[in-house]
C-alpha positions in Angstrom: 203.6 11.5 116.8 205.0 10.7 120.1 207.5 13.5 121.4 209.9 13.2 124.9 210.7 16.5 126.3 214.0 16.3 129.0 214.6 18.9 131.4 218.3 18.6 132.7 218.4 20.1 136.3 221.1 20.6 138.6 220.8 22.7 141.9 217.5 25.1 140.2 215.4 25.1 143.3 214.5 28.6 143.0 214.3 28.6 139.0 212.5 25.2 138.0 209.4 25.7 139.3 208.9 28.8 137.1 210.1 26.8 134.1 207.7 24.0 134.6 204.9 26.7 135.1 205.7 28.4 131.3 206.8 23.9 130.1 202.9 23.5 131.3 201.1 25.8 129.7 202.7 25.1 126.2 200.0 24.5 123.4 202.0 21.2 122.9 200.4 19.1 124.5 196.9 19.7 123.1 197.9 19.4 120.1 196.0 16.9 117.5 198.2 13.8 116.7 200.8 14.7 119.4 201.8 12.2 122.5 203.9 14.1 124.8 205.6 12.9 127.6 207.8 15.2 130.1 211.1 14.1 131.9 213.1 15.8 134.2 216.0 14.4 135.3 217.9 15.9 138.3 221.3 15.4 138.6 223.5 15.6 141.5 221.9 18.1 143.0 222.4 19.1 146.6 219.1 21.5 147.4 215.4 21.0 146.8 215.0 20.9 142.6 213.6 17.1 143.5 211.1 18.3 145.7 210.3 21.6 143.6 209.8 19.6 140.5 207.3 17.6 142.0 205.4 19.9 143.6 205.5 22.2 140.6 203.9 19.3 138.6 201.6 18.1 141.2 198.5 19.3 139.0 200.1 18.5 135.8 197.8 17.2 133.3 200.2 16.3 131.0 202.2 12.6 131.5 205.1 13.3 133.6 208.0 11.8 135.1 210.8 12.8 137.8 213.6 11.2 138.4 217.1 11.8 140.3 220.7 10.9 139.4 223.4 11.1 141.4 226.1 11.8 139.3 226.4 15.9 138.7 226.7 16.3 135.2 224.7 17.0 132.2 226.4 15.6 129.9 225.2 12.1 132.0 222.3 13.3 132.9 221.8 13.7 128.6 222.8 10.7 128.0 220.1 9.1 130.0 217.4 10.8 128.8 218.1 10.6 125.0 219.2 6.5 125.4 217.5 5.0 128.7 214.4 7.3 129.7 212.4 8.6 126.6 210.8 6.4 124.5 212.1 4.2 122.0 208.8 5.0 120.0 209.4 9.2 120.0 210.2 10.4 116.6 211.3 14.2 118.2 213.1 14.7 121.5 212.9 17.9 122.9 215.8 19.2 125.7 215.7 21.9 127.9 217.5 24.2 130.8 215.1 24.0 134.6 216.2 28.0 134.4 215.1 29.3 130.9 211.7 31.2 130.8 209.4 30.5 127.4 207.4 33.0 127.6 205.3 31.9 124.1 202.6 29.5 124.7 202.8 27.9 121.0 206.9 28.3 121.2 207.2 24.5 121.3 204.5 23.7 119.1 205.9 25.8 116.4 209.7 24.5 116.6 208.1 21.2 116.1 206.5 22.7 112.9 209.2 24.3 111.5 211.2 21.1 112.1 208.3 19.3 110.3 207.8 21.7 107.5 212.2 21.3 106.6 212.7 17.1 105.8 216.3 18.3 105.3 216.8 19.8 109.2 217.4 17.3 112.0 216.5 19.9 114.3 214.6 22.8 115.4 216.3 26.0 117.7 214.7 29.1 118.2 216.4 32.5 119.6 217.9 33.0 123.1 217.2 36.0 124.4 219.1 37.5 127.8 216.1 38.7 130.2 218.4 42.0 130.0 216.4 43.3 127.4 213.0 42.9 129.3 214.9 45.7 131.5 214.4 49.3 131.7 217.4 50.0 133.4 220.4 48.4 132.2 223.4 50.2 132.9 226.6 50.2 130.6 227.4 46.6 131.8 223.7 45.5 130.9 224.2 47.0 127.1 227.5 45.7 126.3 225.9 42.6 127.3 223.2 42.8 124.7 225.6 44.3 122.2 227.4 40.8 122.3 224.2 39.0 122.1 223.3 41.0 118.9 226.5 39.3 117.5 226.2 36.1 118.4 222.7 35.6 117.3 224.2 37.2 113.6 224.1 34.4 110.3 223.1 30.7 109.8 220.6 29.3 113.0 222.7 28.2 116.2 222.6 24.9 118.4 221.6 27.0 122.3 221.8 23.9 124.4 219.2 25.9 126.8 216.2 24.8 124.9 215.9 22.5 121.2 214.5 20.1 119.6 215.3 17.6 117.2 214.7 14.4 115.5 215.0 11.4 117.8 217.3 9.0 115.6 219.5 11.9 115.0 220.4 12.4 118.9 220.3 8.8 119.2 223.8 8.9 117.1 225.1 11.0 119.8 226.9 10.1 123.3 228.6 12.7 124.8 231.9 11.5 126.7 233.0 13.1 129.9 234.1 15.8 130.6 232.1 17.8 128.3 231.7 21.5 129.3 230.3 22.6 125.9 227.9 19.8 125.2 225.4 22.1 122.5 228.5 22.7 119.9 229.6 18.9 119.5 225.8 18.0 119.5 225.8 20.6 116.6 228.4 19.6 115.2 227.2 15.8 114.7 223.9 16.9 113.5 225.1 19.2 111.0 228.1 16.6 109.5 225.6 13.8 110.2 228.6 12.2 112.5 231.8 13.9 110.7 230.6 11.5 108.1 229.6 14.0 105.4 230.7 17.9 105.1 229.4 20.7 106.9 225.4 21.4 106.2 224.0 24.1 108.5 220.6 23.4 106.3 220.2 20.6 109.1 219.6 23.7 111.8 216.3 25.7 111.1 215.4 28.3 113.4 211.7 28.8 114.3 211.1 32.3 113.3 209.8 35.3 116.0 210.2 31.8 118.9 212.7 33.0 121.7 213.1 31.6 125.3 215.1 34.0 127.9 217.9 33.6 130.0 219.7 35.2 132.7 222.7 37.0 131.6 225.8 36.6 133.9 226.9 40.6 134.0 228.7 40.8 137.7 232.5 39.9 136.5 234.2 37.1 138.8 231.0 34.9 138.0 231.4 36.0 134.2 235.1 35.4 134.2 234.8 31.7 135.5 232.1 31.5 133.1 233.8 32.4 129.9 236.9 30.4 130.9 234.7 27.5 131.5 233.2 27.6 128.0 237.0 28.1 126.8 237.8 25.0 128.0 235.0 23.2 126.8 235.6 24.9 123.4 239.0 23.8 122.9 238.2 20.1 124.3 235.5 20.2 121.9 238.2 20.6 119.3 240.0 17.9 120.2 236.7 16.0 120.0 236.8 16.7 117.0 239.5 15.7 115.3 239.3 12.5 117.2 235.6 12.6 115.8 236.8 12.9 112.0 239.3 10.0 112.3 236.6 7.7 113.0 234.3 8.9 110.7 237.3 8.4 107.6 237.8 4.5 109.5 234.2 3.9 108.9 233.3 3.9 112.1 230.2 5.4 113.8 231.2 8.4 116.1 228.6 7.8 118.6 229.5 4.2 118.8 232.7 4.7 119.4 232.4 7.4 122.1 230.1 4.7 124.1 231.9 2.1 124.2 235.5 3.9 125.1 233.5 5.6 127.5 232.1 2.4 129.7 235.9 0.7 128.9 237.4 3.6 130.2 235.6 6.5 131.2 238.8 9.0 132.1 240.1 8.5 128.3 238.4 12.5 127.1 240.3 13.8 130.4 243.4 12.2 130.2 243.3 13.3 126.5 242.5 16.9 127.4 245.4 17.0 129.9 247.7 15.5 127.7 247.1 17.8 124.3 245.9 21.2 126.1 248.1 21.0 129.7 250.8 22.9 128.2 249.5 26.4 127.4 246.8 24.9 125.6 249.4 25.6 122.4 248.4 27.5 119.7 244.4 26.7 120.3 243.6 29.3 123.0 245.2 32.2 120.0 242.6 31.2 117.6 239.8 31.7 120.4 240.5 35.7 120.9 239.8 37.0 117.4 236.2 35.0 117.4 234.0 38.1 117.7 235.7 40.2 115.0 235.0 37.2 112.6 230.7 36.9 113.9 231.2 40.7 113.6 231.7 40.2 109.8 228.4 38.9 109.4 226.5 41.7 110.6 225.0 44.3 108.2 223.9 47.4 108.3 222.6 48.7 111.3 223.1 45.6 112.9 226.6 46.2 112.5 226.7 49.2 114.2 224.2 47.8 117.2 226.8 44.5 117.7 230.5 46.9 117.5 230.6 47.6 121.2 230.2 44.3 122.2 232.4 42.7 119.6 235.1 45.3 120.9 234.3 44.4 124.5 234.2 40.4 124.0 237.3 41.1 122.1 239.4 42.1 125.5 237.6 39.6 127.7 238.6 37.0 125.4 242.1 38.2 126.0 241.6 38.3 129.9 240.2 34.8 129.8 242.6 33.0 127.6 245.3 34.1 129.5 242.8 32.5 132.8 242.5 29.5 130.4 245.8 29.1 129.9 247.1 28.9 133.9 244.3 26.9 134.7 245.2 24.2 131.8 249.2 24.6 132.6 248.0 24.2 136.4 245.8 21.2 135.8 242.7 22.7 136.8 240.3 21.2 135.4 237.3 22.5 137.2 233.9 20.5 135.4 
């Protein structure tokens, strides 16, 4: 089985080199029947990540390739891994953050079997984990923090864009248009519809049990503000993705298709359509976004419940504070990508 892995870099000098050290060491690639082959594709960055990729793989073993994009933007920089750079023989592309840790040797190797082991799933996620919790002292901040992430990891498996794998025709039904802020929910959202064309089946997500990766949490509160109203945006663009997504899909069309095409005809169309449905207010949209955690809070049980109610209660007021952020910046036309 051949298997691409991307990692999607953008200005991680002082992170990618650690994540390429943890990529390295993965069981993967000595495993029997397995071709592997790493890409990591820089984008638009303006310090060393070029320069620390390379000399973090200098000794590689494993096949490798680095190459640099100048256009800053993930959602680009996705698109030409998953339909230019891997190969058109993989059967499972695996895609990555340069500033996750994966601390499990056999993490990989085990999302690919529990992706192998489902024939329904058309991809394998495994558990995010905020380094927070490696962290003796947290402060009030720091456990508010992992209250939320308690409640977000609650019910069916999730799409974390920071590290997943998944079958290679699958993404190859994707293009992801520009702007896209929140790139993992409509990539989850075609998998799990197989392209708006069939209803919802989360039984095409299975998570890799006792597999996490870790992340840094954003605690310090102007970065954490911009943050949340970023995703906001994305969220509620993603909406509108959506429904554009679902008309297609009824017109017999194929969504991915679609999206490429309008997308080299006229690449501004997702912005001008964001500005022109979400400019004013972003109407009744940014509402349904502030009640979110009391409905993930639902699914909790037990003690579980009780562990995820603070941060619930606390993502329930930032939500408020950043929908009203949302909101100026959309009414503004601020836009900020």
């Amino acid at each position: 089985m051949k298997v691409c892995l991307g990692i999607l870099a953008h200005n991680e000098e002082d992170r990618i080199g650690t994540t390429l050290g943890d990529l390295i060491k993965q069981d993967l690639w000595t495993q029997p029947g397995i071709e592997a082959i790493l890409w990591v594709v820089v984008n638009g960055a303006r310090d060393r990540t070029l320069q620390r990729a390379q000399e973090a793989l200098a000794q590689a073993a494993c096949e490798h390739h680095v190459v640099e994009l100048e256009i800053a933007s993930k959602a680009n920089a996705w698109n030409h891994f998953v339909h230019q750079l891997s190969s058109p023989e993989a059967e499972v592309l695996v895609l990555l953050d340069a500033d996750i840790r994966i601390p499990q040797r056999d993490a990989l190797s085990r999302m690919l079997s529990a992706l192998q082991e489902t024939p329904r799933a058309l991809a394998a996620v495994d558990q995010p984990v905020k380094d927070l919790a490696l962290r003796g002292d947290k402060g009030i901040v720091g456990h508010l923090s992992l209250s939320a992430s308690e409640l977000a990891a609650s019910g069916p498996p999730k799409l974390c864009g920071q590290l997943y794998l998944a079958r290679a025709p699958a993404l190859r039904a994707i293009y992801l248009p520009e702007p896209m802020l929140v790139e993992d929910g409509f990539i989850k959202a075609m998998l799990v519809t197989e392209g708006f064309s069939q209803p919802e089946d989360l039984g095409r997500l299975v998570r890799a049990e006792g597999v996490y990766h870790l992340y840094e949490a954003v605690t310090r509160l102007g970065p954490l503000f911009r943050h949340e109203k970023r995703i906001l945006i994305g969220t509620l663009a993603n909406l509108l993705l959506f429904e554009q997504a679902r008309t297609l899909a009824l017109q017999g069309l194929r969504v991915g298709d679609w999206l490429r095409a309008q997308s080299a005809s006229n690449p501004d169309w997702f912005r001008q359509l964001i500005r022109d449905q979400l400019g004013r207010w972003g109407g009744a949209r940014i509402g349904i976004m502030i009640p979110v955690p009391l409905r993930q809070l639902r699914e909790c049980r037990g003690a579980v419940f009780w562990r995820a109610l603070p941060g619930a209660m606390a993502r329930l007021v930032l939500n408020s504070v950043v929908a009203l952020g949302a909101a100026v910046d959309l009414r503004r036309g601020r836009l900020r990508w």
